[in-house]
DRENGU-366432 format. One record per residue (C-alpha): residue number from 1; x, y, z. Coordinates in Angstrom, 2 decimals. Layout:
# residues N
  nr       X       Y       Z
 NUM       X       Y       Z
...
# end
This chain:
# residues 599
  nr       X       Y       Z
   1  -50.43  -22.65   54.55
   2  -47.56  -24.52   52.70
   3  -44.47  -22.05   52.03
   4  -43.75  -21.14   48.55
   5  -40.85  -23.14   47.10
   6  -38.67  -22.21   44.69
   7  -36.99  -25.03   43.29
   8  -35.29  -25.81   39.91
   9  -36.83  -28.78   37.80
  10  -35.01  -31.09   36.26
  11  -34.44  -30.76   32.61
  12  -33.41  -33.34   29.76
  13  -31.07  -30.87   28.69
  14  -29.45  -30.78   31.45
  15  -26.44  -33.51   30.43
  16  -26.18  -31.83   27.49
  17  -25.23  -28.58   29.17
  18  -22.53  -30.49   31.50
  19  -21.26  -31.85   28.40
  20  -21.16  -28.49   26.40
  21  -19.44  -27.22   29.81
  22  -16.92  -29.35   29.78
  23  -15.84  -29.33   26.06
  24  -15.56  -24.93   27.00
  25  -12.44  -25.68   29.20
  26   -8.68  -25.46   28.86
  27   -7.80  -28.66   27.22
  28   -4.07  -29.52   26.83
  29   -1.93  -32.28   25.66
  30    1.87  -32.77   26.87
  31    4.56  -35.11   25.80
  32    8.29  -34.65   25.86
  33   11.84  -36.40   26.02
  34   15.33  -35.72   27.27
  35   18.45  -37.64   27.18
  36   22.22  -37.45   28.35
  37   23.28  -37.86   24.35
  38   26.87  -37.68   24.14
  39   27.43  -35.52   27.70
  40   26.58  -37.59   30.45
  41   24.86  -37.06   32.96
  42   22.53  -35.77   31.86
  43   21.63  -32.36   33.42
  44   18.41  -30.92   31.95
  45   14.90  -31.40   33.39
  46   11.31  -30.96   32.79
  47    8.19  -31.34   34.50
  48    4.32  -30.90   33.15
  49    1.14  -30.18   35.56
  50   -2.16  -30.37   33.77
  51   -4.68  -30.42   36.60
  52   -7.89  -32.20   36.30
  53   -9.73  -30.88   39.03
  54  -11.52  -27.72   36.68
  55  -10.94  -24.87   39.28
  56   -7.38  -25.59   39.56
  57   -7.46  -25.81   35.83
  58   -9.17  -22.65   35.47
  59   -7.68  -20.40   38.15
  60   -4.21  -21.74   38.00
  61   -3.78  -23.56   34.28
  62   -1.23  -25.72   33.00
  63    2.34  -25.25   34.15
  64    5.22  -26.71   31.78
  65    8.74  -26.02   32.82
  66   12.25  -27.13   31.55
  67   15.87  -26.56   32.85
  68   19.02  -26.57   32.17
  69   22.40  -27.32   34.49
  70   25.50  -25.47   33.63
  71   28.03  -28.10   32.84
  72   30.75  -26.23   35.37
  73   28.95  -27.04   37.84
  74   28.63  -31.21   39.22
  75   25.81  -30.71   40.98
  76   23.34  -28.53   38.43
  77   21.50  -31.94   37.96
  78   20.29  -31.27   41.37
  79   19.55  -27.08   40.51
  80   17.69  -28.07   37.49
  81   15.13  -31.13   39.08
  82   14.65  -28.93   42.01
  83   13.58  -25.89   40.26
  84   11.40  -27.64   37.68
  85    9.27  -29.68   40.76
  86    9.56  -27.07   43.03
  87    8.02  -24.12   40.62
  88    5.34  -26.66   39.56
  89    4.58  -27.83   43.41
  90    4.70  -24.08   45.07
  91    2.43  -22.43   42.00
  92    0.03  -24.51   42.37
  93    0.36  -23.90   46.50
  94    0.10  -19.82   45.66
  95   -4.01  -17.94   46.28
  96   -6.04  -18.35   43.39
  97   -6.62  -13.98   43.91
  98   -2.90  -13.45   43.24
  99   -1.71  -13.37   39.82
 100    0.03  -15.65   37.57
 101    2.93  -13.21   37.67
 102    2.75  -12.36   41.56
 103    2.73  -16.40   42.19
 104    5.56  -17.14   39.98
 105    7.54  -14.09   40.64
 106    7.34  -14.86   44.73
 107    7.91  -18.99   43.54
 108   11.36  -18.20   41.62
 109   12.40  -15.44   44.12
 110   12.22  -18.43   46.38
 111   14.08  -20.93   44.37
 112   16.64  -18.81   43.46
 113   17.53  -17.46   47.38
 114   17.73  -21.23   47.79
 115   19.75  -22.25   45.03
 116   21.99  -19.59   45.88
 117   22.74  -19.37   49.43
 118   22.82  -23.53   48.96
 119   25.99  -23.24   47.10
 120   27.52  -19.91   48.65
 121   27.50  -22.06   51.83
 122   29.44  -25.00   49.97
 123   32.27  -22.15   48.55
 124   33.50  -24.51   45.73
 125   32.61  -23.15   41.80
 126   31.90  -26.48   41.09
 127   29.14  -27.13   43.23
 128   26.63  -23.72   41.85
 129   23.74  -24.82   42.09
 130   22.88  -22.65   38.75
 131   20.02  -23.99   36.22
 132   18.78  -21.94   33.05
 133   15.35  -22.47   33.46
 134   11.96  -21.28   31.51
 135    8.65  -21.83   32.64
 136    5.08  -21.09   30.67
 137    1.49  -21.47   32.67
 138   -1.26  -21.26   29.67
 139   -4.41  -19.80   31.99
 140   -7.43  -19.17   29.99
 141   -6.92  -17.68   26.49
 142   -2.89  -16.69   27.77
 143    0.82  -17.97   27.88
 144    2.55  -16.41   30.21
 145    6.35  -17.43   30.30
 146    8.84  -16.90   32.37
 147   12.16  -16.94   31.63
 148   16.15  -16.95   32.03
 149   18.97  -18.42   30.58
 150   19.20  -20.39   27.26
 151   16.23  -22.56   27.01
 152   13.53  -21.48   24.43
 153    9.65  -21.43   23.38
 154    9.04  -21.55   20.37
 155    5.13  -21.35   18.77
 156    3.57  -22.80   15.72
 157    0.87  -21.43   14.72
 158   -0.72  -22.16   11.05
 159    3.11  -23.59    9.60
 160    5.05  -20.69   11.30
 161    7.53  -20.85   13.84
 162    8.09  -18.31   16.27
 163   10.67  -17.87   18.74
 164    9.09  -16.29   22.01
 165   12.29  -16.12   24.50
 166   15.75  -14.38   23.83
 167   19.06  -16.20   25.16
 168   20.73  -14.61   27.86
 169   24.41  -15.44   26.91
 170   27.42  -13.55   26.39
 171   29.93  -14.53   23.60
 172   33.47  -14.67   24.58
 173   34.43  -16.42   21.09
 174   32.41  -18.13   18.53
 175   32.04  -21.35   20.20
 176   32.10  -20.13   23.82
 177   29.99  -18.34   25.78
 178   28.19  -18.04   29.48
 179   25.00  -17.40   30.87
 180   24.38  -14.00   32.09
 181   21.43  -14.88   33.69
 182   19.84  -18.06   35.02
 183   18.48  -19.23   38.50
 184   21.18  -19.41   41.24
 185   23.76  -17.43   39.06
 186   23.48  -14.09   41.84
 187   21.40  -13.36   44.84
 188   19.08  -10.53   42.76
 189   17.03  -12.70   40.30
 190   16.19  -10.83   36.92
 191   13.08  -12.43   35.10
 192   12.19  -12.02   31.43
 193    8.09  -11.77   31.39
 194    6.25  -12.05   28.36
 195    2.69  -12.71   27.97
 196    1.38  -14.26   24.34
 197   -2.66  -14.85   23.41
 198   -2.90  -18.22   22.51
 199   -5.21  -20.15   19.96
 200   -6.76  -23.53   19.88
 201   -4.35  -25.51   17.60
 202   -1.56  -23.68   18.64
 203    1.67  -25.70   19.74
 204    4.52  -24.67   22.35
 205    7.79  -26.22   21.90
 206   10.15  -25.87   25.17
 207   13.88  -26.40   23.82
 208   16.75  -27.01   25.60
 209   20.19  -25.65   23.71
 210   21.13  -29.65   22.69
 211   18.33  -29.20   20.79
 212   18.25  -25.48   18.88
 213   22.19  -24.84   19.11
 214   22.44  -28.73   16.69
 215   19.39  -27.80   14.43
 216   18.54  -24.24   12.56
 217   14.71  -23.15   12.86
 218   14.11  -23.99    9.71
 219   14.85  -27.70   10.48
 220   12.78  -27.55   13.40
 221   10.24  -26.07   11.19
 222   10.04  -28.61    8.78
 223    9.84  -31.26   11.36
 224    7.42  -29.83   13.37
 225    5.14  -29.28    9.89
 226    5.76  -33.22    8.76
 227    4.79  -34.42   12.46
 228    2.65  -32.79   13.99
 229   -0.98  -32.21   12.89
 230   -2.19  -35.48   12.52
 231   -4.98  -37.33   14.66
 232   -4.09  -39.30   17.93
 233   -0.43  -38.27   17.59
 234    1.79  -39.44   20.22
 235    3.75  -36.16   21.36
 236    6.08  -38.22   23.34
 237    7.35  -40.05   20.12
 238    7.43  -36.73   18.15
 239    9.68  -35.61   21.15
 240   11.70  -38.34   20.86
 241   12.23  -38.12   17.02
 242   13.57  -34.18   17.64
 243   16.21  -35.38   20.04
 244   17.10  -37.89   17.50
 245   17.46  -35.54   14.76
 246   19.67  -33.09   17.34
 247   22.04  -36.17   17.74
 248   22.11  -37.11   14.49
 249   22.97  -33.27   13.75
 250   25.94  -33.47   16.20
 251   24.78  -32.58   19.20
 252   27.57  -33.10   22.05
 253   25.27  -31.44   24.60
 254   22.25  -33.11   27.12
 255   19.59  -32.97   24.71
 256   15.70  -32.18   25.65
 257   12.14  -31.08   24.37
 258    8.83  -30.32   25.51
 259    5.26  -30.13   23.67
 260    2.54  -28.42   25.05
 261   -0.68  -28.88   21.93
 262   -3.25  -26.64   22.52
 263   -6.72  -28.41   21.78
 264   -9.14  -26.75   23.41
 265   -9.54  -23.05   25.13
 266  -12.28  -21.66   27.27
 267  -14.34  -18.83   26.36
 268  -12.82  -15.51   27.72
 269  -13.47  -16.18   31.15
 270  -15.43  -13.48   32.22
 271  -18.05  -14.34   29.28
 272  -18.19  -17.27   30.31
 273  -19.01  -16.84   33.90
 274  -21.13  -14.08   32.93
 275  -22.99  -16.22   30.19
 276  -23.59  -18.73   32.65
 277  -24.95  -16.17   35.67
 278  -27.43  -14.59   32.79
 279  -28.90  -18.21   32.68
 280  -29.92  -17.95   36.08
 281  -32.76  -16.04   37.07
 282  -32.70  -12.93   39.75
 283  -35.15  -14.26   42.33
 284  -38.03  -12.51   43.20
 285  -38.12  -10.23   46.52
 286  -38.48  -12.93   49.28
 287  -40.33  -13.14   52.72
 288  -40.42  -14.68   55.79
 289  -41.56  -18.50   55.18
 290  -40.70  -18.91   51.34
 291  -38.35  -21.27   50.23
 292  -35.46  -21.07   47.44
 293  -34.06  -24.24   46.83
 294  -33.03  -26.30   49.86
 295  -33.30  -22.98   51.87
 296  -36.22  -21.73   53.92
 297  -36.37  -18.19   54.57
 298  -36.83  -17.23   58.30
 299  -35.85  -13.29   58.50
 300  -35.51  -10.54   56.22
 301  -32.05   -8.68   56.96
 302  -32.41   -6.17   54.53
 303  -34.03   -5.38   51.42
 304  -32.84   -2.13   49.44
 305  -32.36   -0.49   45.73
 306  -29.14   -2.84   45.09
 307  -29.33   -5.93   46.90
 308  -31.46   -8.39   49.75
 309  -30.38   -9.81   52.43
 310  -31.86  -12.86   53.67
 311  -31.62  -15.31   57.19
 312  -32.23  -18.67   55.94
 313  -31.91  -22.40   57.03
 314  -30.96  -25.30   54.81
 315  -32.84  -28.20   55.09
 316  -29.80  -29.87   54.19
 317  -27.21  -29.25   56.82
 318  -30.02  -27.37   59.08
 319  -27.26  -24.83   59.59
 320  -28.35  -20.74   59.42
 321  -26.69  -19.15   56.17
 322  -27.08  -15.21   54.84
 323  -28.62  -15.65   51.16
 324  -27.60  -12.16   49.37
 325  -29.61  -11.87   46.07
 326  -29.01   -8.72   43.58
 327  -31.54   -6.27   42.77
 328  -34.01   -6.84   39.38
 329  -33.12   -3.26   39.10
 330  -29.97   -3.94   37.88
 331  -30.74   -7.03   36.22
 332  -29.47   -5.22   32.73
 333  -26.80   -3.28   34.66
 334  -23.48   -5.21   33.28
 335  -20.82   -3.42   36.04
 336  -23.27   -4.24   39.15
 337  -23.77   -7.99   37.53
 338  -20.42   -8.41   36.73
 339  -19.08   -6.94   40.61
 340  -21.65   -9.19   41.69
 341  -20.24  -12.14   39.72
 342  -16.62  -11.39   41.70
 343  -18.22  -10.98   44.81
 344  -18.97  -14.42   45.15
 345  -15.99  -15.61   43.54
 346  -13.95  -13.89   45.89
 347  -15.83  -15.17   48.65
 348  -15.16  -18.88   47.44
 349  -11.68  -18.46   47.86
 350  -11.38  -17.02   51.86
 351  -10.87  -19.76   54.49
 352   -9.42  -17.29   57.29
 353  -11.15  -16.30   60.53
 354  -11.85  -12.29   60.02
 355  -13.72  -12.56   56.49
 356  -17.17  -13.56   55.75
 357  -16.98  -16.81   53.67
 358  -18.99  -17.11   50.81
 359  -20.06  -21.03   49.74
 360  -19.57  -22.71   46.09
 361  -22.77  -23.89   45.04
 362  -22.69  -27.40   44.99
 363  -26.31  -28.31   43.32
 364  -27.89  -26.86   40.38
 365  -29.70  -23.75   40.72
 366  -31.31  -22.07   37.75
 367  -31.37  -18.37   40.49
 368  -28.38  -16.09   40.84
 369  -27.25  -15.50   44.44
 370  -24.47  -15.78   46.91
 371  -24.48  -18.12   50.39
 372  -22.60  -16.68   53.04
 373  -21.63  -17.63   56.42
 374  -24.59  -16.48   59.42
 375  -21.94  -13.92   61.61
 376  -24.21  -13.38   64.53
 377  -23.49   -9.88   66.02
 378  -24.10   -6.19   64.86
 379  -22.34   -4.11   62.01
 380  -19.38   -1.71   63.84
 381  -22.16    1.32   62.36
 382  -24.41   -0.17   65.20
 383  -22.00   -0.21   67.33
 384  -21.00    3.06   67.20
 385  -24.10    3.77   67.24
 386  -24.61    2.39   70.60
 387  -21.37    3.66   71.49
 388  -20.97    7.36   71.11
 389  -18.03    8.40   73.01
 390  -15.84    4.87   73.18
 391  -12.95    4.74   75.10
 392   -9.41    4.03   73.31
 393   -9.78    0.73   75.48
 394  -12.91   -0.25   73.54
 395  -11.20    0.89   70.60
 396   -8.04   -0.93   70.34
 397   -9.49   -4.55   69.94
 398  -11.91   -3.66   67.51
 399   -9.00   -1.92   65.30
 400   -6.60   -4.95   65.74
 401   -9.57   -6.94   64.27
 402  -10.18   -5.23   61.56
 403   -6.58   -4.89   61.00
 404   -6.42   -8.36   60.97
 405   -9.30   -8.99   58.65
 406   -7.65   -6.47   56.47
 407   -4.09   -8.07   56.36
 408   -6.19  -11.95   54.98
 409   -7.28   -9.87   51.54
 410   -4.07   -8.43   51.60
 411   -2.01  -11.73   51.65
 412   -4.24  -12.78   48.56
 413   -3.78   -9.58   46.42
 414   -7.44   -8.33   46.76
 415   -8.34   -4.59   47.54
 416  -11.92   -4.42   48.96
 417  -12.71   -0.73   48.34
 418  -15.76   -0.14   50.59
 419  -13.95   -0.54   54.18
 420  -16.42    1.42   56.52
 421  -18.41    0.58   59.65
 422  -21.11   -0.73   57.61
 423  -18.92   -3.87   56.17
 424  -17.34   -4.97   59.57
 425  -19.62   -7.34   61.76
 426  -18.86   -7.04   65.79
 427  -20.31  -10.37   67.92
 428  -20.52  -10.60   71.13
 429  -17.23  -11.07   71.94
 430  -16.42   -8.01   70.20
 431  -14.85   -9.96   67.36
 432  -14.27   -8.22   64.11
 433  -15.54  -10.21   60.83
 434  -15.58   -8.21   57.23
 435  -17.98   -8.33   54.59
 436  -19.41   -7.44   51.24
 437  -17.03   -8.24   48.41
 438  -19.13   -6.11   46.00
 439  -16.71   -3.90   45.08
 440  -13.33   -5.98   45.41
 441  -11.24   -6.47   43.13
 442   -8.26   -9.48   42.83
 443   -6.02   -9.53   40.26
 444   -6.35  -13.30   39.66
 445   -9.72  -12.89   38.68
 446   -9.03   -9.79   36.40
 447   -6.70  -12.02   34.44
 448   -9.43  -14.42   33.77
 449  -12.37  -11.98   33.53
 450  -10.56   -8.97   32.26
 451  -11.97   -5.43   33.02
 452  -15.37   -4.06   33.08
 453  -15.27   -0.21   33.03
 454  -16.32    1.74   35.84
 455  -17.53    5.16   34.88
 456  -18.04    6.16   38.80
 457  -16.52    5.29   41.87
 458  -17.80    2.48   43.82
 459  -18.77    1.90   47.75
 460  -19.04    4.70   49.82
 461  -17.37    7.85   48.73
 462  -16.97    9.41   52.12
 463  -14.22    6.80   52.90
 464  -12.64    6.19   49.31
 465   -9.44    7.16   49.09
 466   -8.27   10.94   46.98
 467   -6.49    8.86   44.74
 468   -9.41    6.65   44.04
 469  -12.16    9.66   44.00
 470   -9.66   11.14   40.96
 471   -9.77    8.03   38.55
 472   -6.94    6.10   39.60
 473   -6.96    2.37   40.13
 474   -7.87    1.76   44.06
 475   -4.97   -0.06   45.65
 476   -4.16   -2.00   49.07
 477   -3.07    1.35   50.14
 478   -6.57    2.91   49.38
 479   -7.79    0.21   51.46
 480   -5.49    1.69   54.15
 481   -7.09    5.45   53.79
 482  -10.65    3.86   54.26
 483   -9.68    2.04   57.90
 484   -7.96    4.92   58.99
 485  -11.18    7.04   58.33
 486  -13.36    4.14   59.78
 487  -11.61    4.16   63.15
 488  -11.54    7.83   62.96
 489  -14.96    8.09   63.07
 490  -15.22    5.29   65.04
 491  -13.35    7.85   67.67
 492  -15.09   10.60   66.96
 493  -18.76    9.84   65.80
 494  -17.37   12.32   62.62
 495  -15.38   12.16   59.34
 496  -12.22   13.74   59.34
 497  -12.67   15.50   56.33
 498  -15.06   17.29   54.16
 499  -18.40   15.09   53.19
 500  -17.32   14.34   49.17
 501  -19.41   15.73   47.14
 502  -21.11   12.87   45.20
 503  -22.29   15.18   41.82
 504  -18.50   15.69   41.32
 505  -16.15   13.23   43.63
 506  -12.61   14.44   41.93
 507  -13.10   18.17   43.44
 508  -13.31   17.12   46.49
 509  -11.08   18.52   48.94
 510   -9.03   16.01   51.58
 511   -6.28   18.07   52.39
 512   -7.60   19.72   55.42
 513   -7.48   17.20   58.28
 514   -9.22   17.85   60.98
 515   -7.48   16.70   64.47
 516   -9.58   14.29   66.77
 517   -8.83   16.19   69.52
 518  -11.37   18.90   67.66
 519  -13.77   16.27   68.69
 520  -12.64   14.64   71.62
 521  -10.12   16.96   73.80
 522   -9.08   13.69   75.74
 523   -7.67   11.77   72.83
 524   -3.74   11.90   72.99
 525   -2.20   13.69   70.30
 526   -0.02   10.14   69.28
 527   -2.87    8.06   68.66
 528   -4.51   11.04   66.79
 529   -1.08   11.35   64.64
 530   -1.34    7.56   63.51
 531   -4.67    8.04   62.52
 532   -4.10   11.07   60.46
 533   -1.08    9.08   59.25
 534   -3.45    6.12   58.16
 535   -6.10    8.38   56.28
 536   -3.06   10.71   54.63
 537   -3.91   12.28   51.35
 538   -1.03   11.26   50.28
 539   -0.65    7.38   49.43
 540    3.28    7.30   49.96
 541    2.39    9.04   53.48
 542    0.32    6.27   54.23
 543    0.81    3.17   56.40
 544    3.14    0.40   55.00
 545    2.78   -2.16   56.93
 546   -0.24   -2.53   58.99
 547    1.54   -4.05   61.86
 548    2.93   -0.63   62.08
 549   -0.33    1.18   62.15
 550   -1.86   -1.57   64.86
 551    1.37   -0.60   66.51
 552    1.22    3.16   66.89
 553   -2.71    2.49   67.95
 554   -1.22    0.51   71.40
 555    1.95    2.73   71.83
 556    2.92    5.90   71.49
 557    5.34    6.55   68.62
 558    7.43    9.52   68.79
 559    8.82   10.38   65.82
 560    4.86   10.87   64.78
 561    3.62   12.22   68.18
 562    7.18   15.04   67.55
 563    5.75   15.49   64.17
 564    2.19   16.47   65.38
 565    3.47   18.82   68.07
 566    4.92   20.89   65.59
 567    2.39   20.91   63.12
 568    1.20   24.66   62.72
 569   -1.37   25.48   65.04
 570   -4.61   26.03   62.06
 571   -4.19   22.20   61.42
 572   -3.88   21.09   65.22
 573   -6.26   23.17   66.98
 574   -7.96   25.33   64.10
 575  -11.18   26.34   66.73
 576   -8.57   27.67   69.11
 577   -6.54   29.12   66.07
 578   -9.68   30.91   64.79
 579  -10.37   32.42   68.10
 580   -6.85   33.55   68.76
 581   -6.70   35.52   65.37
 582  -10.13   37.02   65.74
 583   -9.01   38.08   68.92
 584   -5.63   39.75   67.70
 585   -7.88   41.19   64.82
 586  -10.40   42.77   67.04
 587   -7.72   44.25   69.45
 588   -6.04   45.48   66.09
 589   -9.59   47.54   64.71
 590   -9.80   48.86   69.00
 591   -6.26   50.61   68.76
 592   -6.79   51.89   65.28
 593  -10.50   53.20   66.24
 594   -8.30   54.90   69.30
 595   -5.46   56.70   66.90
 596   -8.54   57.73   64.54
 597  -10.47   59.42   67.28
 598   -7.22   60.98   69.30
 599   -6.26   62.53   65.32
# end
């Protein structure tokens, strides 16, 4: 019998889609100018970066920047080019999952320690290596700008001019004045961050102050309304007519300008991802021999209320892939579409060993589902399963890789929020690999997709942390709770606190931890203290650094293992506790039964 194949036709429409996709993305034009004037040389700078590859224009967007030397120094030529390249060169470098804040914030902390230290070494004032410098990234429907020292944004919008930056200068006369802040100035770096909702038609201006110190806004203004505005204008020219005007006006300063014309913006991101995923159909419950596109179905992994799991081989590659479709019971469910949506975008972006890798989709599919990387091997639930009573020596490298699949989302700003047994994969080398983005979440994305409300919890409650369970926002430090609980049972074959009780999650009680040793009277009580230290109630009790916590799983650490031996005894031994007081209780009734009878 032929397998059933699943395959999507080919439809007229079809360029017409790729054409309406493309006219839905960021589209922006640049063009700007910058001369020495009457102050030579010249020490401003600019750069521009509008990708054309469309996932670096939609996850990181276009970065303009512009900088300014101080004139004290002879070498600020060098401060200002560096820091306009180098912020353009290392964004783009930075994990789609972080932020556009994170990436620029660790990108200027960078410059700056550079700048710096560069000229502390040299010891001369006039070699400060000191630049005012603003930069904007417009990602999606957003500006964000980033800023310090003199140079401005300014935004028309429908004949008005708005000034988004404030100077940071201090007046010593009417004429004179310094920076207070600007990039290489100290060795603590103080950012102005301002994010601004941007419109298609909008225009940014990026002044330096031989521009808006020669001309009043109002000038500007009426410049910017006679110029701009009309079709196939040449923004470089209109650039180069503003710096005329400046000099014209008198300006003795390096004079320079920057355009950014908004044309085109995507479609809130997350509507349009999710606009596009509704076009695709949820496939049908699969079986062994059927066919979905260029994959043929061999094995069933698992087939549930929320999701499949499938073993399939592409006829492509003839390499074994995990297909994960979502449920049809969900398929009006906008929280489980939209999680799964993230899932796989997450997924896209890991390329570390540790993490399950989920692959872009590279033809057209008209069905919704993820392809992830075949880890051959059993989930650690098996495992423990198979292992009741583990020794700390069977232990220890499954912990370190976990830890170490742990610390890849970590470097990219994601929080998973279902670490348990269930979503770590051991192989036969007892490597550790994690799974099931589901419930992540990555701050990158949110900026793009914004925030679907969840009105319950989500993954498995008996290992999310108290914080979480109350309605807080889960954080890399709730991700720390949940592997602390993991190995804990892993240990123990138990949960070190009370089962959460899913009718009413934020009653539930974790402040009662209950020792290993209540379980296992051979574990020692320091590698019992760094798990109760890992799975804290308390967040700011909680693991740091996870180096630390892989640490105090190889070593003993005594400051923790001190701690634990003079925790009251209820907490570390509360059987032995128990039987002590009922002991001292029942002596207690035998003398008073003895006074009552000798009365």
């Amino acid at each position: 019998m032929k397998p059933e194949v699943l395959s999507t036709p080919y439809m007229a429409s079809h360029a017409a889609k790729e054409s309406e996709k493309l006219a839905s993305r960021l589209v922006v034009r640049a063009g700007g100018c910058s001369v020495a004037g009457r102050k030579p040389p010249n020490q401003d700078a600019f750069a521009v970066k509008i990708p054309t590859n469309l996932s670096e224009l939609k996850h990181k967007g276009v970065v303009a920047t512009i900088a300014d030397g101080v004139s004290s120094s002879e070498v600020s030529q060098k401060a200002s080019e560096t820091s306009v390249t180098e912020f353009i060169n290392d964004y783009m470098d930075t994990p789609n999952t972080w932020s556009v804040k994170d990436s620029a914030g660790a990108v200027l902390k960078s410059i700056n320690h550079w700048l710096f230290h560069h000229a502390k070494q040299d010891g001369e004032k006039s070699n400060a290596m000191v630049a005012a410098f603003t930069g904007v990234v417009v990602k999606s429907n957003t500006a964000h700008l980033f800023h310090m020292g003199d140079c401005r944004v300014y935004l028309l919008r429908d004949k008005t001019l708005t000034q988004l930056t404030q100077d940071h200068r201090r007046y010593t006369s009417k004429t004179q004045h310094h920076l207070t802040r600007a990039l290489g100035i100290d060795s603590h770096l103080e950012v102005d961050y301002k994010l601004s909702a941007v419109q298609a038609g909008d225009v940014l201006l990026m002044t330096t102050d031989g521009i808006h110190d020669a001309l009043p806004e109002n000038d500007i203004l009426s410049f910017l309304n006679e110029s701009l505005g009309r079709d196939n204008e040449d923004l470089e020219a209109i650039a180069s007519k503003l710096v005329d005007g400046a000099l014209a006006a008198g300006s003795d300063d390096n004079i320079s300008c920057l355009f950014l014309a908004i044309d085109e913006l995507p479609k809130a991101a997350f509507d349009e991802a999710f606009r596009h995923r509704a076009e695709q159909v949820i496939p049908p419950v699969l079986s062994e021999g059927q066919q979905i596109d260029h994959f043929q179905i061999k094995r069933v992994i698992y087939s549930g209320s929320r999701s499949h799991l499938y073993l399939a081989r592409s006829t492509k590659d003839d390499k074994q892939y995990v297909l994960k479709m979502p449920s049809q019971n969900f398929a009006d469910d906008e929280v489980y579409l939209s999680g799964f949506i993230r899932e796989g975008w997450i997924g896209e972006q890991v390329r570390k060993r540790g993490v399950m890798k989920i692959h872009t989709q590279t033809w057209q599919s008209r069905f919704l589902y993820h392809v992830c990387d075949f880890v051959e091997g059993m989930t650690l639930r098996q495992w423990m399963l198979d292992n009741p009573t583990p020794m700390l020596s069977q232990i220890r490298p499954l912990a370190k890789g976990a830890i170490r699949s742990m610390r890849v989302l970590q470097r990219m700003a994601v929080v998973h929020r279902d670490i348990k047994p269930d979503n770590l994969m051991v192989d036969k080398d007892m490597n550790v690999v994690l799974i099931d983005y589901g419930t992540a979440q990555a701050q990158g994305l949110e900026e793009l997709s914004g925030h679907v409300e969840e009105s319950y919890p989500v993954g498995d409650l008996n290992y999310a942390a108290p914080e979480y369970l109350k309605g807080n926002k889960a954080t890399l430090s709730s991700d720390v709770y949940s592997l602390g609980v993991t190995f804990y049972e892993m240990l123990t074959g138990h949960l070190p606190y009370k089962p959460v009780n899913a009718s009413n999650p934020r009653v539930s009680n974790r402040q009662t931890y209950t020792p290993a040793v209540v379980f296992r009277p051979d574990v020692p009580d320091w590698f019992d203290a760094a798990l109760k230290k890992a799975c804290h109630s308390i967040p700011a009790a909680r693991y740091d650094v996870l180096s630390e916590f892989e640490q105090d799983l190889l070593t003993p650490n005594r400051e923790l293992e001190k701690a634990s031996q003079q925790r009251a005894m209820i907490e570390k031994d509360p059987v032995r506790f128990w039987k002590g007081l009922s002991v001292v209780l029942f002596s207690m009734v035998v003398l008073l039964t003895a006074l009552l009878v000798q009365a």
